[in-house]
N, CA and C atoms as a LAMMPS dump frame, in Angstrom:
ITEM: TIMESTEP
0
ITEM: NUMBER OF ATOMS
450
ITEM: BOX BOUNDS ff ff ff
-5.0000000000000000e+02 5.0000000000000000e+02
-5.0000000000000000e+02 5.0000000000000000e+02
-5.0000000000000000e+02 5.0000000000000000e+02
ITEM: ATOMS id mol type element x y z
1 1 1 N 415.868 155.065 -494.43
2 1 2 C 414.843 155.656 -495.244
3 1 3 C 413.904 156.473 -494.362
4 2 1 N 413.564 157.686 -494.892
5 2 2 C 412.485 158.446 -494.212
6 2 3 C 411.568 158.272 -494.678
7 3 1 N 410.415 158.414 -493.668
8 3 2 C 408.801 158.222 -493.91
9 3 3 C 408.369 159.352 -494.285
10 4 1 N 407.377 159.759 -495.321
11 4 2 C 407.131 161.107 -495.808
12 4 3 C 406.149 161.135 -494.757
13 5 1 N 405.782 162.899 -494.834
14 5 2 C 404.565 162.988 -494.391
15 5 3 C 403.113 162.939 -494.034
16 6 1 N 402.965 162.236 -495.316
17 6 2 C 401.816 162.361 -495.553
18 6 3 C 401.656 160.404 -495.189
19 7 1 N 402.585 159.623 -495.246
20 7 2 C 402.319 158.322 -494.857
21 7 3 C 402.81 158.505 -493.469
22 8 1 N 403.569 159.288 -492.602
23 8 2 C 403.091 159.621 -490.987
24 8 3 C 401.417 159.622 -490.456
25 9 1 N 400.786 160.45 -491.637
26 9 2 C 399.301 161.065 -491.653
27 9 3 C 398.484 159.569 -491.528
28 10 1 N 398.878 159.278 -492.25
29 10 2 C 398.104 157.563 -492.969
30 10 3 C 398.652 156.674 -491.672
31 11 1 N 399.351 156.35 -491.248
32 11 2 C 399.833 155.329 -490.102
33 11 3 C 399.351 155.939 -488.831
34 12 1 N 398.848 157.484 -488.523
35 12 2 C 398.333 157.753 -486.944
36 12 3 C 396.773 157.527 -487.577
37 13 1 N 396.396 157.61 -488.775
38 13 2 C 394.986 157.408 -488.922
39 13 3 C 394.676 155.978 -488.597
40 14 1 N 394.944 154.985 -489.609
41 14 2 C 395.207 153.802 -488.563
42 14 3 C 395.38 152.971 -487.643
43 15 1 N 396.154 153.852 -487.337
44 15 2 C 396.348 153.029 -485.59
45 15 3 C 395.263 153.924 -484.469
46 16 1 N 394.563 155.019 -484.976
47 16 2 C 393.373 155.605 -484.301
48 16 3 C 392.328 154.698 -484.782
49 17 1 N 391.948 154.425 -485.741
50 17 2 C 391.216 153.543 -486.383
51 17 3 C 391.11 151.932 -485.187
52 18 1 N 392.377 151.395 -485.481
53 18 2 C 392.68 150.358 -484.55
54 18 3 C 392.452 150.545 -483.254
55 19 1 N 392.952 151.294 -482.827
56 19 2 C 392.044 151.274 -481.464
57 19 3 C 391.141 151.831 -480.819
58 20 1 N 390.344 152.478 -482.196
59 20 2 C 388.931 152.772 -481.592
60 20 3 C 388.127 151.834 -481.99
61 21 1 N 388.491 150.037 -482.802
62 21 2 C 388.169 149.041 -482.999
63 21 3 C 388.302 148.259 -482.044
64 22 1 N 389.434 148.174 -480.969
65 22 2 C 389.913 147.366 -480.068
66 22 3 C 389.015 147.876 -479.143
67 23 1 N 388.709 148.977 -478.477
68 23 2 C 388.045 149.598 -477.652
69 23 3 C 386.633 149.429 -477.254
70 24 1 N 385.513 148.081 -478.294
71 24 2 C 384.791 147.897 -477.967
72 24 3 C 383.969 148.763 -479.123
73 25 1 N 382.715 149.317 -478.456
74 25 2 C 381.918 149.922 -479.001
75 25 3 C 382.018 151.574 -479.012
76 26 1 N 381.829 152.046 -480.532
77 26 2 C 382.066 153.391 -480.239
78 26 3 C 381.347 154.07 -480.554
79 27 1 N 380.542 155.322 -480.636
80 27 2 C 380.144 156.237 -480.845
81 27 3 C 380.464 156.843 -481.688
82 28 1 N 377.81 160.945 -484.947
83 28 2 C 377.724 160.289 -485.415
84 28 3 C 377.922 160.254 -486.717
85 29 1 N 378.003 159.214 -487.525
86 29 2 C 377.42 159.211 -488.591
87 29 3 C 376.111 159.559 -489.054
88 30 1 N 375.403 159.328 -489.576
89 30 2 C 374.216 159.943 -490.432
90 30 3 C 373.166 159.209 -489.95
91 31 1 N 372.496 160 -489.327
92 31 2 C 371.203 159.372 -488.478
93 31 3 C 369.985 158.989 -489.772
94 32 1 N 368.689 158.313 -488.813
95 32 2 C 367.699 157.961 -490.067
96 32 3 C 367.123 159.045 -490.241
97 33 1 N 366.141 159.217 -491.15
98 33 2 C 365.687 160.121 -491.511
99 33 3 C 364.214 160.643 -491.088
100 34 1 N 363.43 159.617 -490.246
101 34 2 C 362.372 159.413 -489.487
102 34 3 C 363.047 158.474 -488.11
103 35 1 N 362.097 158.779 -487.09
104 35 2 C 362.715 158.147 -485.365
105 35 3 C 362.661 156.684 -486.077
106 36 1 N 363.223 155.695 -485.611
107 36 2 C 363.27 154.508 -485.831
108 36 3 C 361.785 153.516 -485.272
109 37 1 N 361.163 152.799 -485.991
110 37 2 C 360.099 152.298 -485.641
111 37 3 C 360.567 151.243 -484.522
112 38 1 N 361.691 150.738 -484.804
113 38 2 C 361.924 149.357 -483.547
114 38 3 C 362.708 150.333 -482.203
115 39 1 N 362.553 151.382 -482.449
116 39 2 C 363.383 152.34 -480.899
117 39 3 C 362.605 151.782 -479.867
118 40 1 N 363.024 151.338 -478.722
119 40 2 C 362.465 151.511 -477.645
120 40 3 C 362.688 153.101 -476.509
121 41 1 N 363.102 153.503 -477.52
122 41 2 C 363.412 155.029 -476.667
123 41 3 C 362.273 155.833 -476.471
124 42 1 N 361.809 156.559 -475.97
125 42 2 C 361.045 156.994 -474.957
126 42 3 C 360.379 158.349 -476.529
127 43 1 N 359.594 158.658 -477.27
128 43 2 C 360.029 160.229 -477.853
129 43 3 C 358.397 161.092 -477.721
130 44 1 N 358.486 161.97 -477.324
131 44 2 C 357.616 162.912 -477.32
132 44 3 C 356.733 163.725 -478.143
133 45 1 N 355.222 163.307 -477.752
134 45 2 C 354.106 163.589 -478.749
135 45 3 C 354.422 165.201 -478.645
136 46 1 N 354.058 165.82 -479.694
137 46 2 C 353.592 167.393 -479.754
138 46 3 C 354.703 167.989 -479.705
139 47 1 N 356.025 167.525 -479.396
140 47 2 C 357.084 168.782 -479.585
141 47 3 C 358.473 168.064 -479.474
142 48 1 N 359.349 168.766 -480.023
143 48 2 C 360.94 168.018 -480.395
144 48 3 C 361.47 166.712 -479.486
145 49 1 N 362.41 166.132 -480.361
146 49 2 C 362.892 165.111 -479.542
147 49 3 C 364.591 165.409 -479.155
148 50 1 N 365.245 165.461 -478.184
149 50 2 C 366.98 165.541 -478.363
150 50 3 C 367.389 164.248 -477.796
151 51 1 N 368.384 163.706 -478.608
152 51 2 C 369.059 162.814 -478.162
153 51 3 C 370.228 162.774 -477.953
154 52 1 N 371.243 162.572 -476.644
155 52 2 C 373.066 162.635 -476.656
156 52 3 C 373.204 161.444 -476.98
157 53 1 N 374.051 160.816 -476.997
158 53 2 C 374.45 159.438 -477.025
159 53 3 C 375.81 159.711 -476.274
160 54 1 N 376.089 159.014 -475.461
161 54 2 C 377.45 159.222 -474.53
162 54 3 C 378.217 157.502 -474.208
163 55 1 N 379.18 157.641 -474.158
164 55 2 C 379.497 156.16 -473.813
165 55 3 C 381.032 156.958 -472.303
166 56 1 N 380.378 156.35 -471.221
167 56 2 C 381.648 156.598 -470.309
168 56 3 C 382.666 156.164 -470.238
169 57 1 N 383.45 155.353 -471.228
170 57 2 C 384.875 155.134 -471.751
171 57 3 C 385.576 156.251 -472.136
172 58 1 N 385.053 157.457 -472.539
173 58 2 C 385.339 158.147 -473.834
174 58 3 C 385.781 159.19 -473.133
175 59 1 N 386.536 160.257 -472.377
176 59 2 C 387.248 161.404 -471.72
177 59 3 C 386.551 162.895 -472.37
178 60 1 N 386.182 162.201 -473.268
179 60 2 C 385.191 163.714 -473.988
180 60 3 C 383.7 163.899 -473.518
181 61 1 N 383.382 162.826 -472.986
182 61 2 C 381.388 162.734 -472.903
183 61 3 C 380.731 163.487 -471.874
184 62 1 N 382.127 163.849 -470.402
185 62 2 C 381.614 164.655 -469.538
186 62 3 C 381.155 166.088 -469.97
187 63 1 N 382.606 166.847 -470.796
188 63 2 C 382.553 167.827 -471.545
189 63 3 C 381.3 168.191 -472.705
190 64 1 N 380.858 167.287 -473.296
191 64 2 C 379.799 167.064 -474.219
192 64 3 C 378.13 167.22 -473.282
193 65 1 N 378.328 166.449 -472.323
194 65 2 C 377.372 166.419 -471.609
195 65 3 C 377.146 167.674 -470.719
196 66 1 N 378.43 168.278 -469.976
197 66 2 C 378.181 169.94 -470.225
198 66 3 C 377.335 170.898 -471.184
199 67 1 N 378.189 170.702 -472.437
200 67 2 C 377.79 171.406 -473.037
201 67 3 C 375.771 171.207 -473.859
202 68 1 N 375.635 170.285 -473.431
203 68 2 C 374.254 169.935 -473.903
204 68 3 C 373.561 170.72 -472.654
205 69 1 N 373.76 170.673 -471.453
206 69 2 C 373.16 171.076 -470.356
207 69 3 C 372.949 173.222 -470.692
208 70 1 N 374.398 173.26 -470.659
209 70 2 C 374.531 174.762 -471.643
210 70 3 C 373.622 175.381 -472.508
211 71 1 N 373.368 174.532 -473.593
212 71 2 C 372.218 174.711 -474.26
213 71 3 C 371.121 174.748 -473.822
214 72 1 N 370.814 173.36 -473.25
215 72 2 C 369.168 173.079 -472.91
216 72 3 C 368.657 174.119 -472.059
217 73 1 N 369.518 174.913 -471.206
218 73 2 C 369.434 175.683 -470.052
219 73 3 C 369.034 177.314 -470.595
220 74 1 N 369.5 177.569 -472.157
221 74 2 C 369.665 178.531 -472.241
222 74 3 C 368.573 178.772 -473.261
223 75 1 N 367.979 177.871 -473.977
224 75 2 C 366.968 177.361 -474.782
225 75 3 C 365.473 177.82 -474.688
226 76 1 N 364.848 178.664 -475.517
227 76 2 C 363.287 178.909 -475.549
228 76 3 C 362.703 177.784 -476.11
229 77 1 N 362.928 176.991 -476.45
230 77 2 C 361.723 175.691 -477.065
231 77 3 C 362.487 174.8 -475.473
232 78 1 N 361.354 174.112 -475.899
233 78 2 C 361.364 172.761 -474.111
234 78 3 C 361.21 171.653 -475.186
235 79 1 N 362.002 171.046 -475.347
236 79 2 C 362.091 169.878 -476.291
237 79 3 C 362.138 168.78 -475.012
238 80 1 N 361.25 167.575 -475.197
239 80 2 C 362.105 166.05 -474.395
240 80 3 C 363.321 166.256 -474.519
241 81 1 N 364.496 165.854 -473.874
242 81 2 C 365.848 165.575 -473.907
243 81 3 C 366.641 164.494 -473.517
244 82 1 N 366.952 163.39 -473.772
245 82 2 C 367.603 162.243 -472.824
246 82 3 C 369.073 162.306 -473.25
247 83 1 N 369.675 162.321 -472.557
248 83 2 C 370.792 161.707 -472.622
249 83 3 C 371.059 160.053 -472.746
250 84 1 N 371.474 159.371 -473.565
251 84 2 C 371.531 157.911 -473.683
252 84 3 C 372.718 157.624 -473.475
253 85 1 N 373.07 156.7 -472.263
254 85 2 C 374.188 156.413 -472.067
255 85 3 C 374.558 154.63 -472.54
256 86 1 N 375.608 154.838 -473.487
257 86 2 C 376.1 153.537 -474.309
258 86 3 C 376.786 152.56 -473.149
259 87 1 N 375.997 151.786 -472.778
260 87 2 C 377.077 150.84 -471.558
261 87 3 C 376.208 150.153 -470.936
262 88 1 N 377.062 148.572 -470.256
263 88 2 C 376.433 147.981 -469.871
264 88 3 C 375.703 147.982 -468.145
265 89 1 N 376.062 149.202 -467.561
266 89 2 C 375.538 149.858 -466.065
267 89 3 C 376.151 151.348 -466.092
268 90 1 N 375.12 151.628 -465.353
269 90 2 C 375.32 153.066 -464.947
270 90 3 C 376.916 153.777 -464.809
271 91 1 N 377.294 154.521 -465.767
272 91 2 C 378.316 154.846 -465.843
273 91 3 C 379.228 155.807 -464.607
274 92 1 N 378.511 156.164 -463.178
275 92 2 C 379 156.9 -462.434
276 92 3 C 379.506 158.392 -462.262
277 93 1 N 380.019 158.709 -462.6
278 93 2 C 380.261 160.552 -462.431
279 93 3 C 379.413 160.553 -463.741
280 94 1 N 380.097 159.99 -465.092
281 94 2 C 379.099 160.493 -466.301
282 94 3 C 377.506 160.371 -465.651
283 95 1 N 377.348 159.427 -465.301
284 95 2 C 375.672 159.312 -465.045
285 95 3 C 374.868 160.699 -464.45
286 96 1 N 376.042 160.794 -463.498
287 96 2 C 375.713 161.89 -462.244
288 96 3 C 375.786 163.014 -462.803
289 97 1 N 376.852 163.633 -463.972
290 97 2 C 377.056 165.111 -464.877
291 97 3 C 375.405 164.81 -465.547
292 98 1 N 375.178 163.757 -465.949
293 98 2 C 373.804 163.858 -467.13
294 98 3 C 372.797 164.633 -466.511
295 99 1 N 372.516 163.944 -465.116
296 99 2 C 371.414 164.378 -464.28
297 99 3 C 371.78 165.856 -464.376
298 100 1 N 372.329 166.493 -464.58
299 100 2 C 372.514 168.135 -464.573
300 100 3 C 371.907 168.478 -465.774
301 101 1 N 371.68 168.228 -466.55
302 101 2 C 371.083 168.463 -468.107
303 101 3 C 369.196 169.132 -467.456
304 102 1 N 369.054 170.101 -467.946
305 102 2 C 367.934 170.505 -466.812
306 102 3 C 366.904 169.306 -467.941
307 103 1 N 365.965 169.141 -466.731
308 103 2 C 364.434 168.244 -467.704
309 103 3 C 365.003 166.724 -468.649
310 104 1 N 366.185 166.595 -468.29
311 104 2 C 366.432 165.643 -469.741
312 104 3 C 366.439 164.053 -468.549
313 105 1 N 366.04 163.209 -469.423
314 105 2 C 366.037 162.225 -468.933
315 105 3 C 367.378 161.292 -469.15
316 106 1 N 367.672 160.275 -468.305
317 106 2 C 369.266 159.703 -468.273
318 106 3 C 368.685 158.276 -468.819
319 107 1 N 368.976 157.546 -469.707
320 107 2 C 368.812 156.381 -470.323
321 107 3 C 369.97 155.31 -470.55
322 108 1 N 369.566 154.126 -470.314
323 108 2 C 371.027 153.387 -470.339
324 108 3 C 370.6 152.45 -471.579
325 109 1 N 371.145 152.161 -472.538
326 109 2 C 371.235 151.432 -473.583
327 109 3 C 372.828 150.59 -473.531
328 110 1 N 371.835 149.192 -472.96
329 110 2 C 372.862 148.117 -472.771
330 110 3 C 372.954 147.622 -474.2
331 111 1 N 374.305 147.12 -474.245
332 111 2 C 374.861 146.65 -475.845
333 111 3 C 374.99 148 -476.81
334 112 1 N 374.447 149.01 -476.436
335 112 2 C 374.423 149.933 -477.752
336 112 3 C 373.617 149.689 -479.135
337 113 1 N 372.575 148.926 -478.255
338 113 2 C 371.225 148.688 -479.767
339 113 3 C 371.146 150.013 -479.743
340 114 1 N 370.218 150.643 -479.086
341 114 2 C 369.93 151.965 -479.672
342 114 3 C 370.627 152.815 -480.251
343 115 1 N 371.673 153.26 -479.948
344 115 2 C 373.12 153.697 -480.694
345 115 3 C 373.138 153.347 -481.841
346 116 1 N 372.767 151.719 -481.841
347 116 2 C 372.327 151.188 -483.554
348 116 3 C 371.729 151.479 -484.402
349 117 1 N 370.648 151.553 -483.744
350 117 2 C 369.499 152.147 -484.702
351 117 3 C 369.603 153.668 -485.055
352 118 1 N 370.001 154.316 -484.42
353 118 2 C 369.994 156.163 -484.745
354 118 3 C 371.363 156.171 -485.152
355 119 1 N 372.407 155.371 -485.738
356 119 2 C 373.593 155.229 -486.481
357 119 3 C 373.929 156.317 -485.367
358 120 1 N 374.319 156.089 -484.115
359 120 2 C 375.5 156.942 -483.538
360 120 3 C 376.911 156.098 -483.349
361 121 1 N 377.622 156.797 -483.851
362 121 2 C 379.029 156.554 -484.012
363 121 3 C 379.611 156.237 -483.088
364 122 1 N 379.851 158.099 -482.47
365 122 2 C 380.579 158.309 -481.617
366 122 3 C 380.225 159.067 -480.223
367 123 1 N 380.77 159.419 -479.349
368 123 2 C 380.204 160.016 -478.15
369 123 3 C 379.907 161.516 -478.806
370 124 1 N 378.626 162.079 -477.466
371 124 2 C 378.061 163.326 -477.843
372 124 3 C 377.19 163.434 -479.14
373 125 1 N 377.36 162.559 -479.825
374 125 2 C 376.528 162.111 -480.971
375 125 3 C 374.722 163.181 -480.814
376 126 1 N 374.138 163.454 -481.605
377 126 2 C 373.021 164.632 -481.068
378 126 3 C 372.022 164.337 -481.838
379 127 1 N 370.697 163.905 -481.964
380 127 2 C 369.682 163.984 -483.073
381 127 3 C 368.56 164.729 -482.3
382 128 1 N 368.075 165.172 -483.143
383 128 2 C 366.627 166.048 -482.841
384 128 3 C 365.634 165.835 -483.988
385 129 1 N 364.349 165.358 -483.513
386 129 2 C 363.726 164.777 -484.212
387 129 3 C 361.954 165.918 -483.849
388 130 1 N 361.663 166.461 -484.868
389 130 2 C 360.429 167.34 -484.549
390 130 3 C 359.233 166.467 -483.818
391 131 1 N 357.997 167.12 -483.728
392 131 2 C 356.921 166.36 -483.279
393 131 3 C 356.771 165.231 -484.141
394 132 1 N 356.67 165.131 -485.122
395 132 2 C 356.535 163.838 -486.167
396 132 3 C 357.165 162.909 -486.064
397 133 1 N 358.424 162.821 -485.593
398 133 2 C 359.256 162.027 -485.415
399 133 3 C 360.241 162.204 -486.925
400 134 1 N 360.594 163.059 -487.673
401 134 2 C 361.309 163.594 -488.801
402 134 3 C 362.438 163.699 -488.199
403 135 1 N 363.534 163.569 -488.677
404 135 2 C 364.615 164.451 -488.589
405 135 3 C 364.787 165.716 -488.585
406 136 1 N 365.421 166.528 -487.427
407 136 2 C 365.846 167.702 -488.055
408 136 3 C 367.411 168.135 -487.551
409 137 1 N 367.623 166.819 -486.977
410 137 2 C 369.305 167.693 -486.808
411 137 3 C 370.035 166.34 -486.423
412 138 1 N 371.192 166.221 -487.042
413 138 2 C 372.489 165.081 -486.502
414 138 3 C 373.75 165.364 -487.164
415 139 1 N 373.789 165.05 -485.476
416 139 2 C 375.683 165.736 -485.358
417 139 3 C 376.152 166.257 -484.125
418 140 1 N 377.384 167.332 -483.894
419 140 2 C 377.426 167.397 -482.509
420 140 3 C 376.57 168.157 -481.631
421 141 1 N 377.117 168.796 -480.676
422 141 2 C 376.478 169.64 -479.852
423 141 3 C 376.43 171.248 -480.188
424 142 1 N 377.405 171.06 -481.045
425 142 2 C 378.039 172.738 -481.375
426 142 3 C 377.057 173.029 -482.402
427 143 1 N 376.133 172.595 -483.355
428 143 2 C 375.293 173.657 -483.625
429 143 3 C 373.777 173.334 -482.977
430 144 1 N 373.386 172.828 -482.268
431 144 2 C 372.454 172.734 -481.468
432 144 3 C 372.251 173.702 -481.13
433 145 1 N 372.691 174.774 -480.423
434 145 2 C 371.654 176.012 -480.164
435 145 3 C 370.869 176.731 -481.729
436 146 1 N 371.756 176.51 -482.564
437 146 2 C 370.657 177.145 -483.371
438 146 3 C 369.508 176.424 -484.137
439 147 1 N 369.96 175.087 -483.66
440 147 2 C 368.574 174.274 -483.609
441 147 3 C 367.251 174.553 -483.022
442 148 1 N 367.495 174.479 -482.059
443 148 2 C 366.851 174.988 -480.974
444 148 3 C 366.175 176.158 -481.135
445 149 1 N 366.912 177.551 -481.405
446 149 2 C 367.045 178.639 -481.945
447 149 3 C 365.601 178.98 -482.693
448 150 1 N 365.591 177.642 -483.557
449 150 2 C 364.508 177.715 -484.854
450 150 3 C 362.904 178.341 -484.44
C-alpha cells in the first residue's frame, strides 16, 4: 500500500513536532500585550524595548542573532536591546555572536521563565515593546526594520 501525500505531510509534521518535544525547551507565539509585570527583565524608561530570545541548541540563533545586529546597526531610533539567551549557562560562540549586536545587552534566562512569560516559542523570537511598556511588535526578525523604521 502507498502512503498518499498528504499523510507523508502529516507524519514529517509529527515527528518535527516530536522532537522539538524531546529536545527540551523550545522557542514565537503571541506575545502579551503589555511587558509582563512579574518580568525580571531589565526594560527601558522613555524609549522602546527589543527583545531576541535565542536558545543555543537551535543551528538557526547564530544567523538570527546576525541578523538582529544588521538591523540594530542600521537603525535611527536607539531602542534598549537584549538579546535573551534560553539556557542553563552561557551558551559560548552564541553568547560571543550576541555581544556583536551594537548597545544590546546579553541576558541569560535559566529554565526559560522569561521565555514564559513573553510566550516565546521559538528561537529569534522578537518583541518590541514602546516606552509604556505596550506592545508593538512580535515575531521574527524579518520585519523589524520597519519597526524600527516607525
Amino acid at each position: 500500500m502507498q502512503v498518499g501525500t498528504n499523510a507523508r505531510k502529516v507524519a514529517a509534521v509529527l515527528v518535527a513536532c516530536g522532537l522539538s518535544a524531546l529536545s527540551g525547551q523550545t522557542l514565537g507565539a503571541s506575545a502579551t500585550e503589555s511587558w509582563p509585570t512579574a518580568s525580571t527583565l531589565p526594560r527601558a524608561e522613555g524609549k522602546a524595548t527589543v527583545l531576541m530570545f535565542v536558545q543555543s541548541t537551535d543551528p538557526r540563533s547564530e544567523a538570527k542573532v546576525a541578523q538582529l545586529a544588521a538591523i540594530v546597526a542600521t537603525s535611527h531610533q536607539h531602542p534598549f536591546v537584549a538579546v535573551v539567551h534560553v539556557a542553563d549557562s552561557q551558551p559560548g560562540a552564541l553568547w560571543d555572536a550576541s555581544g556583536k549586536v551594537p548597545h544590546a545587552a546579553r541576558l541569560l534566562d535559566k529554565g526559560g521563565v522569561e521565555a514564559h512569560r513573553f510566550n516565546a516559542t521559538e528561537t529569534g523570537f522578537v518583541v518590541v515593546y514602546d516606552a509604556r511598556g505596550a506592545l508593538e511588535y512580535a515575531g521574527n526578525a524579518d520585519q523589524l526594520f520597519g519597526v524600527l523604521a516607525r
